[in-house]
C-alpha positions as CSV (number, residue, x, y, z in Angstrom):
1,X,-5.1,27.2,8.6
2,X,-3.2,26.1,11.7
3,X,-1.8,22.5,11.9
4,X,-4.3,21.7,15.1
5,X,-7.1,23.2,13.3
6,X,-6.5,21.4,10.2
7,X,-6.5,17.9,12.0
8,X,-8.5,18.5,14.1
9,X,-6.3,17.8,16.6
10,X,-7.9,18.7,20.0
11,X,-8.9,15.8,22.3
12,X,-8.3,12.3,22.3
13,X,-5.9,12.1,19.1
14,X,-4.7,8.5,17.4
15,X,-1.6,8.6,15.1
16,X,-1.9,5.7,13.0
17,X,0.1,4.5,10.0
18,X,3.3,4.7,8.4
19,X,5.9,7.8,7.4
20,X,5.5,10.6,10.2
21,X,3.8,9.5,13.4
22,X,5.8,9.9,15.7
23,X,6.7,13.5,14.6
24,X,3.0,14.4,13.9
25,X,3.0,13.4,18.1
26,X,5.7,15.9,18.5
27,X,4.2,18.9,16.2
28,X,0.9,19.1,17.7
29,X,2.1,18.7,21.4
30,X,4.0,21.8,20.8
31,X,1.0,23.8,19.8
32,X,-0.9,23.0,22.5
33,X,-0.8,24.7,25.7
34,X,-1.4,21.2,27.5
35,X,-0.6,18.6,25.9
36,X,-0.5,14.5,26.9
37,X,1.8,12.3,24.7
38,X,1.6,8.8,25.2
39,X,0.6,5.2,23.6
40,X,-1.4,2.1,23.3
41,X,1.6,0.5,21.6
42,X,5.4,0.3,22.3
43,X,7.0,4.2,21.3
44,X,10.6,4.6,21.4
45,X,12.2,6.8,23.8
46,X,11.1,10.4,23.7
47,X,11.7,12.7,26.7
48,X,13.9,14.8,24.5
49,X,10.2,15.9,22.6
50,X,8.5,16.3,25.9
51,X,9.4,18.9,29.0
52,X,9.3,15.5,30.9
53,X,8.4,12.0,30.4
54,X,6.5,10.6,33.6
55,X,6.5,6.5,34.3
56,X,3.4,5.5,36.4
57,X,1.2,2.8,36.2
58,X,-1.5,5.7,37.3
59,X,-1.4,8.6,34.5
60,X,-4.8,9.7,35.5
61,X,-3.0,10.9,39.2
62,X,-0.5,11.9,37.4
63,X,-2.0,14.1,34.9
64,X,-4.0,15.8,37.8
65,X,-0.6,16.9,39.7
66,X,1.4,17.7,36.1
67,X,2.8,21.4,36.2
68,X,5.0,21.1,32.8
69,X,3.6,20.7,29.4
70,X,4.3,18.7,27.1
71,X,3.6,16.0,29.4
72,X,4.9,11.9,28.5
73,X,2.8,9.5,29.9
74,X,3.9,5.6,30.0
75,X,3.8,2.6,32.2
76,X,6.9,0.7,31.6
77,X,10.4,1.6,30.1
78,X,11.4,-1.6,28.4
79,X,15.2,-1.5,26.8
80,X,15.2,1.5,24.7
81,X,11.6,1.8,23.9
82,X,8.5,2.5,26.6
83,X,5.5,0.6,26.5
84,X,1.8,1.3,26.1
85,X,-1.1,1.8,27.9
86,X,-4.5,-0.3,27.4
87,X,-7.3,1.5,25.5
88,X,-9.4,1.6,28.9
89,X,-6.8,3.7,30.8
90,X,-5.8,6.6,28.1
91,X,-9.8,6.9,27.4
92,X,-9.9,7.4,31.4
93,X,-7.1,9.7,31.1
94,X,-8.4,12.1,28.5
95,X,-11.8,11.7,30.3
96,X,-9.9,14.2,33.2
97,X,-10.1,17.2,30.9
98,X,-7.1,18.3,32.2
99,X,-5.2,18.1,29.1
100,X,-6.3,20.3,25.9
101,X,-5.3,17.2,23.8
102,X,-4.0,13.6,24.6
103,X,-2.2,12.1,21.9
104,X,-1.7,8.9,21.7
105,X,0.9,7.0,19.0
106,X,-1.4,3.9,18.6
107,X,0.6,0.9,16.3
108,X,3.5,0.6,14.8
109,X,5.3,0.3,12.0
110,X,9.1,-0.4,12.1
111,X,10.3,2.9,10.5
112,X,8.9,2.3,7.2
113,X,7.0,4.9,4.9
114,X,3.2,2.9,4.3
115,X,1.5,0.2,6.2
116,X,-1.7,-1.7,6.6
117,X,-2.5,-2.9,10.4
118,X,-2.2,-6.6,11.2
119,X,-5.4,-8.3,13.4
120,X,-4.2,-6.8,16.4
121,X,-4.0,-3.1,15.4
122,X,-4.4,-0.1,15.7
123,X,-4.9,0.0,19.8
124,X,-7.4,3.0,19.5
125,X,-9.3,3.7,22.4
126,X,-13.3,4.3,22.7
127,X,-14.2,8.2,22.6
128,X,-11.5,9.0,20.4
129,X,-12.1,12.2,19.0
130,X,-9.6,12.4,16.1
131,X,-7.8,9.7,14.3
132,X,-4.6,10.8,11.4
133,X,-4.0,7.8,9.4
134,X,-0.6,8.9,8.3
135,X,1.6,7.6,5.2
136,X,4.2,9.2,3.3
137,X,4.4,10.5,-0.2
138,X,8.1,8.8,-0.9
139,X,6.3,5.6,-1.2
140,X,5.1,6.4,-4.3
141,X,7.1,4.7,-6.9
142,X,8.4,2.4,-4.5
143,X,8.0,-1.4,-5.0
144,X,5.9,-3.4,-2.9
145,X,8.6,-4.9,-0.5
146,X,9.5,-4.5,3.0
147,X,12.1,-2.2,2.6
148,X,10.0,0.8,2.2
149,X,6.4,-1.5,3.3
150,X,5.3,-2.7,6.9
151,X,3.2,-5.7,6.4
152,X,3.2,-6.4,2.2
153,X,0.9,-8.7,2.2
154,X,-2.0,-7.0,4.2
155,X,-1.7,-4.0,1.8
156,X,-1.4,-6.4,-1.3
157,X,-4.9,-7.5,-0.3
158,X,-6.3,-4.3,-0.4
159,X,-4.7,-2.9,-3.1
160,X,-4.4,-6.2,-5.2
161,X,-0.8,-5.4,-6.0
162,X,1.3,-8.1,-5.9
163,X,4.6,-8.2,-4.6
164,X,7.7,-6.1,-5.9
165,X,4.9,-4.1,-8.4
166,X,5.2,0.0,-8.2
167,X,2.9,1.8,-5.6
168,X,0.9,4.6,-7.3
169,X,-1.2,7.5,-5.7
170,X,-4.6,5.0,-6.2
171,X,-2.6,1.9,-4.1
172,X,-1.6,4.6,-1.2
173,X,-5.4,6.0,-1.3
174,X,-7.0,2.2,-1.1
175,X,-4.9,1.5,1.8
176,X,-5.4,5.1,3.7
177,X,-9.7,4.6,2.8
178,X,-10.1,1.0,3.9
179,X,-11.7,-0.2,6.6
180,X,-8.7,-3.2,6.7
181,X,-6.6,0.1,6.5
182,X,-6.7,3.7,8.0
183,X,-9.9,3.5,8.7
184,X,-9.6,0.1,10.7
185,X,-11.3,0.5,14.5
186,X,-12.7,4.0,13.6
187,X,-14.3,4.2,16.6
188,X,-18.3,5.8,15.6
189,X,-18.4,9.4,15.4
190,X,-14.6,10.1,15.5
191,X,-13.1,12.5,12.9
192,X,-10.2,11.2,10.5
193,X,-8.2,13.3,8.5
194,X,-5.7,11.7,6.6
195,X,-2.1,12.7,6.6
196,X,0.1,12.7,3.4
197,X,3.7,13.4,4.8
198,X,7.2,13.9,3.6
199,X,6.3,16.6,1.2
200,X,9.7,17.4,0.4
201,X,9.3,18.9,-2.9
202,X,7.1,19.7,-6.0
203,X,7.7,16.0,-6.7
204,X,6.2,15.0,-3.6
205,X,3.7,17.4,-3.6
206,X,2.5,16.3,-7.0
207,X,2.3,13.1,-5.9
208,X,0.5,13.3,-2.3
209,X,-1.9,15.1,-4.2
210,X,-2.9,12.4,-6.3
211,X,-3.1,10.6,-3.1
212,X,-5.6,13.1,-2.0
213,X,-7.8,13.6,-4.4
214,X,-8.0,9.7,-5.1
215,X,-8.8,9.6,-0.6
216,X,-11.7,12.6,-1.5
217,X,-12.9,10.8,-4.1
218,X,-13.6,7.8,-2.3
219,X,-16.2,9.6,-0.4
220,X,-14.9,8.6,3.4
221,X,-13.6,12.1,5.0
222,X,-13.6,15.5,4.3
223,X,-10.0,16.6,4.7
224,X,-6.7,15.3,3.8
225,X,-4.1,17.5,4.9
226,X,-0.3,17.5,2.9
227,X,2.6,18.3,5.5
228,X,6.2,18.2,6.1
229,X,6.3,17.6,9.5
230,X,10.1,18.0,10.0
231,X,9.9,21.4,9.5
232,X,9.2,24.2,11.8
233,X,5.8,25.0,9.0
234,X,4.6,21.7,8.9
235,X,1.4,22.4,6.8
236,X,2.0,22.8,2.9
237,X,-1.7,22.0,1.8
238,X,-5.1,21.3,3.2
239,X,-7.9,19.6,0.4
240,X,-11.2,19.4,1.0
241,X,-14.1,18.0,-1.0
């Protein structure tokens, strides 16, 4: 199975999570023939992943005159990050059909490898077609702490971990299957397949499938796909229930 197909990654796309979004962005706007990438949330600097990076307070004009694919998409370039659009305008914008998929980077997560979204988050748009709730097999094994955790208290609460206490395959499921947690603003009808990245090794394999087969159990999606997105293969493993 190819990487689009197995995320089913045509559309409006949402990358949300922790451990890979950013290059999830980057792997699947290669694949595509047209492809938008942009955000609902602050992304750092990225023209480098793009043919070009386009700031315009109108991406729906923009779009319509493109003639290089990838194409960036932002409003604003604040410092060394650019900031997002509002959920109204990228719906809009993927509403052209211009683009085979627009794919939007929608919260945040300071670099670490698992999260749970705070009130605010995710920024997903209505009409999304696909969201990836992405984390990252290193965290298991990991403590609870913010070194390797964005927001330790949110996913203590789902998980009922308590601070400092090892994260197992079950904690990183919990999180990825909650509605306080990758599933959080689903919007109705929109397809989620999980993402269990940084499959570096057996090691990490064993353990993202753990992950996986404790996500199908729960009953919530079909598919959870296993990838290493740094590398030029990105998909090791594809589980369905």
């Amino acid at each position: 199975m190819e990487l689009v197909d197995a995320l089913a990654a045509d559309g409006l796309v949402c990358v949300v999570g922790a451990g890979g979004k950013k290059t999830t962005l980057w792997r699947l706007a290669a694949r595509h023939d047209r492809a938008v990438v942009t955000a609902t949330v602050r992304i750092p600097i990225f023209d480098r992943h793009v043919a070009r990076v386009e700031v315009t307070k109108d991406p729906v004009d923009a779009v319509g005159e493109a003639d290089a694919w990838p194409l960036g998409l932002v409003p604003e370039r604040e410092d060394d990050r650019y900031l997002g659009y509002d959920t109204e305008t990228v719906a809009a914008l993927a509403e052209t059909d211009v683009p085979d998929a627009v794919l939007v980077k929608a919260d945040g997560a300071r670099m670490r490898e698992f999260k749970a979204p705070d009130d605010a988050e995710p920024q997903v748009p209505a009409g999304t077609d696909t969201v990836l709730p992405v984390a990252s097999a290193h965290v298991v094994g990991k403590p609870l702490t913010a070194e390797h955790v964005h927001r330790v208290e949110r996913v203590a609460a789902i998980t009922d971990l308590s601070p400092g206490e090892e994260i197992r395959p079950e904690h990183v499921a919990a999180v990825v299957t909650s509605p306080e947690g990758g599933l959080k603003d689903v919007p109705p009808g929109a397809t989620v397949v999980p993402v269990i990245n940084k499959v570096d090794d057996a090691t990490d394999e064993a353990a993202a499938r753990r992950i996986a087969a404790a996500i199908l159990d729960a009953g919530t999606v079909d598919r959870v796909a296993l990838t290493r997105m740094i590398a030029d293969d990105p998909l090791v493993a594809v589980l369905e229930r």
